[in-house]
C-alpha positions in Angstrom: 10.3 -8.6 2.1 10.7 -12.2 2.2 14.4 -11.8 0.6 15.1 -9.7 2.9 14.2 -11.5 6.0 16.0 -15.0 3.9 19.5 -12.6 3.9 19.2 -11.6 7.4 18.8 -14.9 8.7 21.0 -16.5 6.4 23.4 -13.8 7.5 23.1 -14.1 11.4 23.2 -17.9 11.6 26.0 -17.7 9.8 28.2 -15.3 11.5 26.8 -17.2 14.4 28.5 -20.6 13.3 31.7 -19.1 11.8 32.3 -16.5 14.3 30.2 -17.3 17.7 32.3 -18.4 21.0 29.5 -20.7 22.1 30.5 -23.1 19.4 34.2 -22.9 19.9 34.3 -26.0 22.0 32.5 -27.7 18.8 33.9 -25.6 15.4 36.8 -28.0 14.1 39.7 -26.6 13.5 41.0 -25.6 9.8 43.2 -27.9 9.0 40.7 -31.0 10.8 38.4 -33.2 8.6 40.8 -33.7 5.8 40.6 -29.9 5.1 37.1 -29.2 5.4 37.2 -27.5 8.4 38.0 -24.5 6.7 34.0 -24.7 6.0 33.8 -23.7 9.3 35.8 -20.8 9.6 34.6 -19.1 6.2 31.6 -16.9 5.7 31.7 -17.7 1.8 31.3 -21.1 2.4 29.2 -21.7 5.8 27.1 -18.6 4.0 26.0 -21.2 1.2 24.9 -24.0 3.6 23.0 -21.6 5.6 21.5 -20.4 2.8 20.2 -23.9 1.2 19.2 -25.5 4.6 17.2 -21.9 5.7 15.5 -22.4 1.9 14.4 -25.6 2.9 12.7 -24.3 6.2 10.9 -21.1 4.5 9.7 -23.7 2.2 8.6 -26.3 4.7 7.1 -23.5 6.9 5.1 -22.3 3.8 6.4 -19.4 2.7 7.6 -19.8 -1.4 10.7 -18.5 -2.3 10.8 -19.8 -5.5 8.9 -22.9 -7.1 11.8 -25.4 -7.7 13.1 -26.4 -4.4 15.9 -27.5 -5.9 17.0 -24.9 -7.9 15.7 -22.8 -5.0 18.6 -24.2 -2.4 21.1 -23.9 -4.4 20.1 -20.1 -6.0 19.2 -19.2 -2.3 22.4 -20.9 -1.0 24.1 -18.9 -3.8 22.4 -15.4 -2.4 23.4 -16.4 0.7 26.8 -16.9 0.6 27.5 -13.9 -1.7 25.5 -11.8 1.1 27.1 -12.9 3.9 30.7 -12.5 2.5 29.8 -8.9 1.8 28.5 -8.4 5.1 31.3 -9.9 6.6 33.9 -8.0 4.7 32.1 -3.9 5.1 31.5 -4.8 9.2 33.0 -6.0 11.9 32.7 -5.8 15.9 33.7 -2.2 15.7 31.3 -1.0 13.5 32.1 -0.4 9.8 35.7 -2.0 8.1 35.5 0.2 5.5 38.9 1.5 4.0 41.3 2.7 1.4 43.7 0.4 -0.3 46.9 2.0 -0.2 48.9 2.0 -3.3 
């Protein structure tokens, strides 16, 4: 249960930072920061720092994930951004994005 509730959060704080208008006046833009704005604009890769920094709080809060914190951030922040890519990718604001690839 705890994974789940990791993937969940992991998922809606990032979607919140990658796709949410109340930081639009904040996100940088893509090309900004020598390039690593992108960061900002990708679920893959916001999906990882979510997932290591939300580690650290269910470990500080108590509740083990796993023993190693840090092999922990990065296995979570691993989990986290191959989750929230997914996620990304089968739904959008209409509901489902699921389709045929036409050949």
């Amino acid at each position: 249960m705890d994974l789940l509730t990791f993937i969940l959060v992991a998922y809606g704080m990032t979607q919140i930072i990658v796709y949410g208008s109340i930081f639009n006046r904040i996100r940088p833009a893509k090309q900004s920061l020598a390039g690593l704005g992108e960061l900002f604009h990708c679920s893959m890769c916001m999906g990882f720092h979510c997932g290591w920094f939300i580690f650290l709080l269910f470990h500080i809060s108590g509740v083990t994930l796993w023993n190693n914190v840090a092999i922990g951030m990065f296995m979570f922040g691993c989990i986290s951004s191959g989750t929230s890519y997914l996620i990304d990718k089968l739904v959008d604001d209409n509901g489902l994005s699921v389709g045929l690839k036409k050949q």
